[in-house]
Phi, psi and omega in degrees: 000129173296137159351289194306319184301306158306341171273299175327313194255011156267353163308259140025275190297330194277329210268307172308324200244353169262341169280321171299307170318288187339311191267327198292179058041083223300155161310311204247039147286095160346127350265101207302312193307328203269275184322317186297310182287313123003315187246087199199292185265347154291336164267349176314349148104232181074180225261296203071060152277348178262322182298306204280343141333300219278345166312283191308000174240356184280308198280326164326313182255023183052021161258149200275156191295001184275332178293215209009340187293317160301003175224013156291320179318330209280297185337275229302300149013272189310297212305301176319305169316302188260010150297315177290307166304311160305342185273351187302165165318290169336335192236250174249003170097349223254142197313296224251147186210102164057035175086350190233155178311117186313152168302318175260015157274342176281292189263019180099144171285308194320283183318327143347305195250337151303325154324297168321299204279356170243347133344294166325250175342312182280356178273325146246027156273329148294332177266347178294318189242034154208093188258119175285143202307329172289350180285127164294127169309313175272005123314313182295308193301321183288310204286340190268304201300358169277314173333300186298334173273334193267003173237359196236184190333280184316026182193228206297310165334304173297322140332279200300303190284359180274347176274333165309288186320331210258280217330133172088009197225165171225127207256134203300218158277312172334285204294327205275327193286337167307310184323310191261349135332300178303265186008288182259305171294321160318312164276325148353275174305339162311294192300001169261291157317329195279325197283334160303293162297325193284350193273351184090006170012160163272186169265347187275327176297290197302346145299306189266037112277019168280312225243352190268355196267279184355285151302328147298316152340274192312333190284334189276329189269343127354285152273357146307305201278333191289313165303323171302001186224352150250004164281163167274194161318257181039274212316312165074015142211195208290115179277127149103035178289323189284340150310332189274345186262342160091351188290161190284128162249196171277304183254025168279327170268346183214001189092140157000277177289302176296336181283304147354299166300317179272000204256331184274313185274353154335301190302333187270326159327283172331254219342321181301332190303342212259010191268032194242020183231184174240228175246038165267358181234032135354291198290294155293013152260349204261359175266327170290343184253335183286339185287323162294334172263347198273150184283342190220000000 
């Protein structure tokens, strides 16, 4: 990761991680016990790579990141919410989260999916009631009802029940890349898009930083599969789970070194998408090449 790129996205994150305080739900609000598990896994750390996208496409088209923040928070909101649902027994099982003891290893499973499942909810409770005044209202309702496809049965949910369904089986390429489109690469892209429309975009920009999420979507989960088998302590969850589960990956279908191969010309793809901006959309080139390199 470059100096600058590493400055950029700790910036970002810190602007991202003081908007969550804001918003979140105080602890010791009824039902403390709910808000505690809820800001439990929202401080629990992680990249905020889908909040700092919808920034990082806000500034693309030069405009500043406060029209947008509320409803970046809301992504990372979602992005958490399913995170606490996959780690249950019920899902993938799994101990360890973002370096720390999983939600229903703290609290319960039961507390776990209520966490989730109120995560969910404050997350278009938040874009519903806080639109900046330069956001056209119906631009936001087209930007929430995208949102909605893209975390619900048509995106990542819809996803999700097709990585249940795949376990233990091996799946074509075809299936594995639908798979991981839904799963993952959707809301990436929303989260490129959403930060584009609300900045006011053209329609020839908001294609291509559609199509630029996209490709970088499929490229992040690539280099997911590539971690599981080759990260480290880092990595800050459980290693080699999609082996202990038996699922079909990128590199269980093409190998190591080709899976690589395919996550880096996504990336050069993106990147190309991006030759109609200038060098305000920096940030998002140099973040499509940090997803295929980064260690964790």
């Amino acid at each position: 990761m470059s100096i600058h790129l590493k400055t950029y996205l700790e910036e970002r994150r810190r602007w991202v991680e003081e908007a969550l305080e804001r918003y979140l739900p105080p602890e010791k609000e009824w039902p403390s016990k709910l808000h505690e598990a809820m800001t439990y896994s929202m401080r629990a750390g992680g990249k905020r790579l889908r909040p700092i996208l919808a920034l990082a496409a806000c500034e693309a088209v030069g405009v500043p990141v406060d029209r947008v923040m509320p409803i970046a928070v809301a992504l990372e909101m979602i992005h958490t919410y399913s995170l606490i649902h996959d780690d249950l027994p019920a899902m993938d099982n799994d101990a360890l989260r973002r370096g720390k003891p999983t939600s229903h290893k703290v609290f319960g499973e039961a507390m776990a999916i209520l966490a989730g499942d109120a995560l969910l909810t404050e997350a278009f409770r938040l874009m519903a009631r806080h639109r900046h005044p330069k956001v056209d209202p119906q631009v936001l309702i087209q930007v929430i009802e995208s949102i909605a496809d893209a975390a619900g049965s048509r995106g990542m949910a819809g996803g999700q029940v097709v990585d249940l369904e795949s376990e233990k089986k091996k799946i074509s390429l075809e299936a594995l890349e639908k798979l991981h489109r839904h799963k993952t690469g959707r809301l990436i892209q929303v989260s490129v898009e959403a930060g584009a429309r609300l900045a006011g975009a053209t329609p020839a920009q908001v294609e291509a930083l559609g199509l630029y999420g996209e490709k970088i979507g499929l490229a992040f989960q690539i280099a997911d599969d590539v971690l599981d088998i080759e990260g480290g302590e880092e990595i800050g969850k459980d290693i080699g789970s999609d082996i202990a589960r038996e699922k079909s990956t990128y590199p269980s279908l093409l190998g190591i070194e080709e899976s690589k191969r395919l996550a880096n010309t996504l990336t050069e793809e993106a990147i190309q998408l991006l030759k109609i901006f200038d060098d305000q959309a920096d940030p998002l080139r140099e973040i499509a090449r940090y997803i295929v390199n980064r260690k964790s």
